[in-house]
C-alpha angles and dihedrals in degrees: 000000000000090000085054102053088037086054092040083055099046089064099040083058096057093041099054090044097059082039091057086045111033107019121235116240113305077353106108124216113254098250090071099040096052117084111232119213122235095263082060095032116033126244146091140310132188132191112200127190119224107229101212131116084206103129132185119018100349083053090057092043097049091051089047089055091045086053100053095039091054089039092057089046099056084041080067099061101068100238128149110264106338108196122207118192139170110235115201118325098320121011126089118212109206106178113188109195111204082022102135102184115056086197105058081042101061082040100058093043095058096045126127113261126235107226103171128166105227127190121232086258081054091252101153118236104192139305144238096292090070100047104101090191148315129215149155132280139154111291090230101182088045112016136237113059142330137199107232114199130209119197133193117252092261074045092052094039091058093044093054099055093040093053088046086055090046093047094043087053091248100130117066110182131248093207138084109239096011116115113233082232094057125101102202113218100216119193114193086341099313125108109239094178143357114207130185125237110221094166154013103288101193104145088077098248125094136169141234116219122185098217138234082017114020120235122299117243097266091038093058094037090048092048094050090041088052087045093045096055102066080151116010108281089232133033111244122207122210109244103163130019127180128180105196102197109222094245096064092051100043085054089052089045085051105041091046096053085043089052093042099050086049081049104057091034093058080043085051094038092054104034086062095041085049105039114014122203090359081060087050095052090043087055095051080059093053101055084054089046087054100049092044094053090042092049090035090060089049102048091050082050087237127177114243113211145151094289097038089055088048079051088054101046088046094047093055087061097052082049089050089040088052090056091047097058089049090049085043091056090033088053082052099057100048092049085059087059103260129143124260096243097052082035096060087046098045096041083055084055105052092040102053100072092051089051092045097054095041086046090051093049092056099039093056085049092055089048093056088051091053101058102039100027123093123235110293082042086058107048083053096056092047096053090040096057094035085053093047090046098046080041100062086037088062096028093054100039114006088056098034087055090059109046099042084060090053097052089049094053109084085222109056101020092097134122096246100055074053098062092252137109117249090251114032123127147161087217 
């Protein structure tokens, strides 16, 4: 069984390795499904400073309006991967990778947004200005969540009339997949929701409902913070700007791959010199390791940048460090005279309690950097974490496989492939 899966893995490894490289089919290569942050990239990145003395929760719901406002607007430019992040209590970090002028950027950022009601033959019912306010209740017909709406009384007035003229048939759309019956809801020339009328609102409240199943939470809490901001609820003032030229980035992208490749292949170089065939089980873990923390970053969607990459890097050592503790306590045991079967189980033994509590450390570490750290420090701490967690998962079974299966095979299972002379003891 354990020749089977070894085997299993072995070409998983390999597969996985010409599919991160090369691609596979509609199945893209790696270097053109990760994000790459602006130092990497190119592009700009601005930090803005909320000026409110709100505190708390309002404070918190503010800066999660902001948020979404700003995210829809850079949406909106047409850039590759824009990121829009809350630093601390009361900035906001907007980083535009391929953005060449910091100051249209920051202009186009702190505009006041367009939120219109338009009719399905594109007559506008009113616009942000006579929207009172807009939050979140139990969607009690379908479930889930709804956005209920309140309007002013010029607000009330228009919605009225425009859902009369829908009832009455009055009203025949313009636009394909649109129902005659829907009032689309536009921000800054999108449309963010496209409700059905299905009577005479004229009490100037109405309410969104998502459907079959109502809105999730965050759906519903995301739909009424976009309606709500027909301006940004705070003025933010620009305390810190940055343009990366993409050369710069794309001579960092280059010299850190370069630097990491010479890395791993010294890694590689001395694991085998140290610790033979033990070295050579311990680098078969570490092209899985890199795969998983690579994929794992994709499929979270993650940013790589600089300081990710730093995390990365760092993080290979912990996961050879790891091995080296386990070859360390395995060494021991055959020394005592043990055999290199009951040596290799009872190194993994020894070794385990000493990796968990480093990895947790450091874990715990990461965790703390995430959460107070700004965004290259974040990018750091993820990578960092990602990289300790897919290191004790190799070190612990992807190594162990292997060399459990060395140390039952006649032939390999030697103290010299082992870095050890036939003959030395401690005994």
């Amino acid at each position: 069984m354990k020749k089977v899966l070894a085997i299993v893995l072995s070409i998983i490894i390999l597969f996985g390795w010409y599919a991160t490289l090369m691609g596979v089919g509609s199945f893209a290569p790696i270097k053109d499904q990760i994000k790459l942050g602006l130092d990497l990239s190119g592009g700009v990145y601005v930090v803005m400073e909320a000026q409110t003395s709100a505190t708390g929760e309002e404070l918190k719901s503010l800066m999660a309006q902001t948020q979404a406002i700003i995210e829809n607007r850079v949406n909106q430019m047409g850039l590759s991967e824009p990121i829009v992040t809350i630093e601390g209590n009361n900035r906001i970090r907007v980083e535009l990778p391929g953005a060449q002028d910091a100051e249209d950027a920051i202009n186009s950022i702190g505009k006041t947004a367009q939120l219109q009601f338009i009719m399905a033959d594109n007559t506008i019912v009113l616009d942000g200005s006579q929207v009172k306010d807009a939050s979140t209740e139990m969607d009690q017909q379908h479930g889930g969540y709804a956005v209920a709406l309140k309007f002013d009384s010029e607000g009330a007035d228009a919605f009225k009339q425009a859902t009369e003229a829908i009832i009455k048939g009055q009203v025949v759309s313009k636009n394909q997949g649109v129902p005659d019956r829907a009032i689309m809801i536009v921000l800054d020339g999108e449309v963010i929701s496209s409700p059905v009328v299905n009577e005479v609102i004229p009490n100037g409240t109405a309410q969104i409902t998502g459907g079959g199943g109502g809105f999730t939470d965050d759906e519903a809490t995301n739909l009424a913070a976009l309606i709500r901001g027909g301006a940004l609820p705070v003025e933010l003032k620009e305390v810190q700007t940055s343009v990366v030229g993409p050369k710069l980035g794309l001579n960092a992208l280059e010299m850190s791959i370069i630097a990491g490749v010479i890395g791993i292949l010294l890694i590689f170089a001395i694991m085998i010199i140290m610790y033979r065939m033990m070295g050579f089980a311990a680098n078969i873990a570490l092209l899985l390791y890199v795969l998983i923390v690579f994929w794992v970053i994709v499929a979270m969607g993650g940013v790589l940048t600089l300081p990710g990459i730093a995390g990365i890097i760092l993080s290979v050592g912990m996961a050879v460090d790891a091995n080296v503790i386990i070859f360390a306590r395995v060494r021991e045991e055959i020394l005592n005279g043990k055999s290199i079967r009951v040596s290799v189980a009872s190194g993994f033994k020894r070794a385990m309690s000493t990796i968990i509590d480093s990895q947790i450390t450091t874990i715990i570490a990461g965790v703390v950097l995430y959460q107070l750290g700004s965004g290259p420090v974040k990018g750091f701490a993820m990578t960092l974490m990602i990289g300790i967690i897919a290191s004790v998962f190799t070190a612990v079974v992807v190594t162990q496989l292997y060399l459990s299966l060395m140390a039952e095979n006649k032939a390999l299972s030697k103290k010299q492939y082992f870095g050890i002379k036939e003959g030395a003891t401690n005994v």
